[in-house]
N, C-alpha and C positions, 0 to 999 in steps of 0.2 A: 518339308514339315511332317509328312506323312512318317517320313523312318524316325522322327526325334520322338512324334507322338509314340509310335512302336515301341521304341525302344524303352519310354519312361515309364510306359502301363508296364507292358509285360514285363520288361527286366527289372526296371526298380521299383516297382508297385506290387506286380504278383511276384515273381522270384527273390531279390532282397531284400522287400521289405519283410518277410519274416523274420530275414538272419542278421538284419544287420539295423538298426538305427537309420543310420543314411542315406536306407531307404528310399524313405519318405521326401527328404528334402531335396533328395538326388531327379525322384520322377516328378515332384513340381518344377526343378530347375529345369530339367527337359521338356514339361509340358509349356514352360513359358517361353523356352527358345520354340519352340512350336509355333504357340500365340505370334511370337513375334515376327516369324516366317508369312505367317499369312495375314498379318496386318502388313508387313511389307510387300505380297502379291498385289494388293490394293493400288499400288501405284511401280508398275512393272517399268523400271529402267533398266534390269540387268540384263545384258546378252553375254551371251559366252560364248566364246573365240579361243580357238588354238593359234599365235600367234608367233611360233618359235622362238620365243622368249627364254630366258634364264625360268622366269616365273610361271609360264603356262609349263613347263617341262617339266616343272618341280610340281606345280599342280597336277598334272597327268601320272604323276609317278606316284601319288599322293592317292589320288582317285583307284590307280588299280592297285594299289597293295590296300589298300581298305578292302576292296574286292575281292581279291586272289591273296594276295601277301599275307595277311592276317587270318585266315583259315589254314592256309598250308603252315607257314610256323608255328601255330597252335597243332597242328598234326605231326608237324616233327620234333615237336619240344613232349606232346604228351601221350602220340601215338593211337589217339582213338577221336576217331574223326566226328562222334560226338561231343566233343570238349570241345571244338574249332569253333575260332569266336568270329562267328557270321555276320555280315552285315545286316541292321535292322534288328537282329533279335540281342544282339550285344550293340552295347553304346558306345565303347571304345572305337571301331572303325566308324561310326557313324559319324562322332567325331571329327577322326581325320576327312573323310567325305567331306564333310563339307567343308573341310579349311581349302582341303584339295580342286572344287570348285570354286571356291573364293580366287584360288589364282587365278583361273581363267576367265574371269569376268574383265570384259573391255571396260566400262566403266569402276569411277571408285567408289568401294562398296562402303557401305554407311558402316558408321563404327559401331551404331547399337545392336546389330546384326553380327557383329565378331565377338562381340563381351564371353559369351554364356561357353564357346566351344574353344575360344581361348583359356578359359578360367578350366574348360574341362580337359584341356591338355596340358595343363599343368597339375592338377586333379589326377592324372593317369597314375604321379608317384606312387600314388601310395597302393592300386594293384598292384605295380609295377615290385613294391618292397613285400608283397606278398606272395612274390614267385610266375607272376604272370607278363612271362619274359615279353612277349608278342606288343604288351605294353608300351616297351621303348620306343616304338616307331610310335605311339600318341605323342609323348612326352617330346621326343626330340622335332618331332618331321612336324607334330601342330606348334610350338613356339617356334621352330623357324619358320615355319609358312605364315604363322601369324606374325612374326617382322618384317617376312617379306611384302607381305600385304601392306602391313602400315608405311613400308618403306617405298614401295611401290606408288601407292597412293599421292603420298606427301610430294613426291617427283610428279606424277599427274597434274594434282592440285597445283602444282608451284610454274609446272609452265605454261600457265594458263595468266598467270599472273608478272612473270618476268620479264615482260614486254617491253621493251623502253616507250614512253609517252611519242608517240605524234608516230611507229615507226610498223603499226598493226598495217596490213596489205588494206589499202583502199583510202590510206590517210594523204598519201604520196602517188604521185606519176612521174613515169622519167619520161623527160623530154631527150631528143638530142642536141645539142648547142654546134654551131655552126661549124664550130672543130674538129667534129667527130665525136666528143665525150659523151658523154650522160649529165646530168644536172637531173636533181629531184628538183620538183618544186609541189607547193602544198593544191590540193586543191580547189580552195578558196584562192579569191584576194587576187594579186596583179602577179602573173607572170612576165619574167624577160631578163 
């Protein structure tokens, strides 16, 4: 919460808001992903796991070019290592951060908590058409992180549910039948 707050004062309250209109509407969108950060610390179910997943891998990779990635191609694209779009003081890797976290969360992460940094990774276009190469990794790496998420999820959510009726552990015991096999039988009611 603390880097969205950062990023919406200083960059788009003090710094754009002079120059640009969007400003304004850009450091309230970031103050509200804030808000909504720590109205969700209120009720803490996230833990985060490296799990060698397709998806923790792509989060991790997500996580350190926010870090590193996005400074260094800001220094080789414009050579003066004060233009490097930092994390926290630029919104862009803040951004991917946290989509790049969203992957490594063991649990699935509530959707009203992905809205604001999805909408801001597709929002990257239009730096991104103002020459702000570094950009691309918002735009590409936050909309695929943010399907993977939802894709991830929905397979979470879904086998929790695909269960066949009567066949969850502790509905059933197997007995042996006198031939050697197995036999289920229910736990209620008359065995034999």
């Amino acid at each position: 919460a603390l880097l969205w707050v950062f990023a919406g004062v200083v960059f788009h309250w003090i710094y754009f808001r002079p120059v640009a209109k969007a400003g304004v509407p850009l450091a309230i969108l970031f103050m509200a992903q804030a808000s909504i950060f720590l109205v969700a610390a209120y009720h803490p179910r996230t833990v985060f796991r490296f799990d060698g997943t397709l998806y923790s891998w792509f989060g991790l990779l997500l996580v350190a070019f926010s870090l590193g990635g996005y400074p260094t191609v800001a220094y080789l694209v414009r050579g003066n290592i004060r233009q490097a779009a930092w994390i926290g003081a630029f919104p862009c890797p803040v951004g991917l951060f946290t989509l790049g976290l969203f992957l490594l969360t063991e649990r699935v992460v509530p959707k009203f908590l992905l809205v604001i940094p999805t909408l801001w990774a597709a929002a990257g276009v239009w730096p991104l058409s103002l020459g702000i190469v570094e950009d691309s990794s918002l735009v590409v790496g936050g909309l695929v992180a943010s399907g993977l998420i939802l894709y991830r999820d929905r397979r979470r959510a879904g086998s929790h549910r695909r269960r066949p009726a009567g066949r969850c552990r502790g509905h059933f015991r197997q007995r042996r039948s006198r031939s050697g096999g197995r036999t289920e039988f229910p736990d209620e009611g008359r065995q034999g």
